[in-house]
C-alpha positions in Angstrom: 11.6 -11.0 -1.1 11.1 -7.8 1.3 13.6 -6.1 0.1 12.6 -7.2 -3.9 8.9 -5.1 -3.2 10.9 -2.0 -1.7 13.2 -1.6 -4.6 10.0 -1.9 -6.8 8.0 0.5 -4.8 11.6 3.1 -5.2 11.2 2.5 -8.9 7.6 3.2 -9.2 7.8 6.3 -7.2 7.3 9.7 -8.6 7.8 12.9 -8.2 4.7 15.4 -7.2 4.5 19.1 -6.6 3.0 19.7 -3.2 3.4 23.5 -3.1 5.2 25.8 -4.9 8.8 24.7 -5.5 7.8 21.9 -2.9 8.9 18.8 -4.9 8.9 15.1 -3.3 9.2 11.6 -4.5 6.1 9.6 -3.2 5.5 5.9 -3.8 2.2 4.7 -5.5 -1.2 4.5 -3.8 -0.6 0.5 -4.2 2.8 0.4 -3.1 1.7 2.5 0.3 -1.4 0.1 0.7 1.2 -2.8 1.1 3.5 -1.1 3.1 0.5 0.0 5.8 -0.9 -3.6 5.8 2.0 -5.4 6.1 2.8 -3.3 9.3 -1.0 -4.2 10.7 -1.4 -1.8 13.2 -5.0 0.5 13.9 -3.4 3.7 12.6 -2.1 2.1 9.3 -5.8 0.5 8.6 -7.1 3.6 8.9 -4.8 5.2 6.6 -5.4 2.8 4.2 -9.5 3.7 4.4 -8.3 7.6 3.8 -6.1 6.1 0.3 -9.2 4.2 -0.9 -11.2 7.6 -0.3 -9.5 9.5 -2.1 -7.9 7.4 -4.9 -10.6 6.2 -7.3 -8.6 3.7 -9.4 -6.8 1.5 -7.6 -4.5 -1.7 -8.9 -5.7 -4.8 -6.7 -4.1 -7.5 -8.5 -0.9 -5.9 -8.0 -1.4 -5.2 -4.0 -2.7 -8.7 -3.6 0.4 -10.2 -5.8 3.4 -8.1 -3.4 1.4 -8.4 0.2 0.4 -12.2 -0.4 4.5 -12.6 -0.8 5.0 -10.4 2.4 2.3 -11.8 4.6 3.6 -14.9 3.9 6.9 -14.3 5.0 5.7 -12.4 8.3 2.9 -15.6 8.7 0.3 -13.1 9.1 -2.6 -14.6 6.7 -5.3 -12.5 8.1 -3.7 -9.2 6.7 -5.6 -10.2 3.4 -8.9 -10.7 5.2 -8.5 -7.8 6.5 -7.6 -6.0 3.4 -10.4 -7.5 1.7 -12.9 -6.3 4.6 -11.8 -2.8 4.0 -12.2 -2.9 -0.1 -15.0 -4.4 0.4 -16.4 -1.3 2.4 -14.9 1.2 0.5 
């Protein structure tokens, strides 16, 4: 199932200009907010809060349909109530 969200997160991606003939395929704001909660460490929580900053439309259905699968898997539960603490602040 792992491996099912990463390929969906390659095929998502797109392509951004960062600087002047600086061009790099990035994953969606969604796809790198269930990457960084899934690895549930400090540094990734906090990125996520810097995401929900910046990004002003955000897909939740879709990050809570990929991460429930994942947390599941990894029996980490409290990822989502986590998740849902930092929403709710943001």
């Amino acid at each position: 199932m792992a491996l099912e969200f990463e390929e969906l997160a390659v095929r998502r991606s797109t392509y951004h200009e960062f600087l002047p003939e600086i061009v790099l395929k990035v994953c969606s704001p969604e796809d790198l907010i269930v990457f960084k909660a899934f690895a549930n460490r400090l540094k990734d929580w906090a990125d996520i809060e810097d995401i929900l900053s910046i990004q002003t439309s955000i897909d939740w259905n879709y990050i809570h349909e990929h991460l429930s699968v994942l947390v599941e898997l990894k029996e980490e539960p409290e990822i989502l109530d986590t998740l849902n603490k930092i929403r709710t602040r943001s």
